[in-house]
N, C-alpha and C positions, 0 to 999 in steps of 0.2 A: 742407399740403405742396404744392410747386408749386415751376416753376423757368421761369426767364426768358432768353431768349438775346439776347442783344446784338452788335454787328458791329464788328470791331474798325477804328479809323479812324486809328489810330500808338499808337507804342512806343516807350516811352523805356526804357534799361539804365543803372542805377546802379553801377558796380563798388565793392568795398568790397575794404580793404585784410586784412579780418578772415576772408572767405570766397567767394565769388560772387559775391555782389551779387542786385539788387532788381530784375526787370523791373515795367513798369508798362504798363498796359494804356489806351488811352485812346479814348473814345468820339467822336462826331457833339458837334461844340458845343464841343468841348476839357473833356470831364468823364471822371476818372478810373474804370473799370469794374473795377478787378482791378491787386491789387497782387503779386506772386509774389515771394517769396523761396526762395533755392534753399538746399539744405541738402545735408549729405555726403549718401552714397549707404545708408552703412549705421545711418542713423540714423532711426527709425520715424519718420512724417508725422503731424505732428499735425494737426487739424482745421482748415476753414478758418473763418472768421469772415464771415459773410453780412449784409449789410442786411436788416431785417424786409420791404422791398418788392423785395428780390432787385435792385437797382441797382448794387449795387456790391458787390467783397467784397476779404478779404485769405488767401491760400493759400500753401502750401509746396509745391513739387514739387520730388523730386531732382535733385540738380547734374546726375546725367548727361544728364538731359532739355534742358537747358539749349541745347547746339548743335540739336537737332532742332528747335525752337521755335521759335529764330532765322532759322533757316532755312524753316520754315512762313510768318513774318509776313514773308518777304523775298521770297520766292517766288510765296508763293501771292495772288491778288487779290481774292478775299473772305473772311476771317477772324473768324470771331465765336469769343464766349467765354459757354458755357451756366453761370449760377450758379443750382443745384438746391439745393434746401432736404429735397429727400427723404432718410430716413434713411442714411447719419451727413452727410450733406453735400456737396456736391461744386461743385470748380471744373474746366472741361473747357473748353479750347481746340481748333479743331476748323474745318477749312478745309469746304467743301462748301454745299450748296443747303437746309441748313435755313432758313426764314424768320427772320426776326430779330422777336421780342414772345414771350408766352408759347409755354409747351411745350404 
């Protein structure tokens, strides 16, 4: 178990006509880090789906988070996105001076 943080380097917003839409996370090099799909508010979050060397992943966070995020990756000027493999999983976006490589 081990988790990796990476520095987010642009964002592209998918809107979809079914629900939200897809943010996409995208790293150094133009390589995708993290796909987010947004889901209603009252509907549990299922897992997210991680690469075995923590490189990439695909997550749900709810809809409402959606503006505050946008807002974080517009705002703020260094961005990374930690993907943890520690039990049950996690994707976590997150402005501040953690180093970017392993945890």
């Amino acid at each position: 178990m081990s988790c990796k943080v990476h520095e987010i380097n642009n964002y592209t917003f998918e809107p979809r006509s079914d629900g939200p839409g897809r943010l996409q996370l995208w790293g150094s090099g133009g390589n995708l880090i993290a796909e987010i799909d947004f889901i209603e508010d009252n509907v549990p979050v299922p897992a997210p789906r991680l690469t075995l060397s923590l490189d990439s992943a695909s997550a749900y966070f709810k809809r409402s988070t959606l503006p505050g995020l946008v807002d974080l990756l517009r705002k703020e000027k260094r961005v990374s996105v930690t993907i943890s493999s520690y039990p049950p999983g996690y994707v976590f976006v997150h402005s501040g001076l953690k180093s970017v490589g392993e945890c």
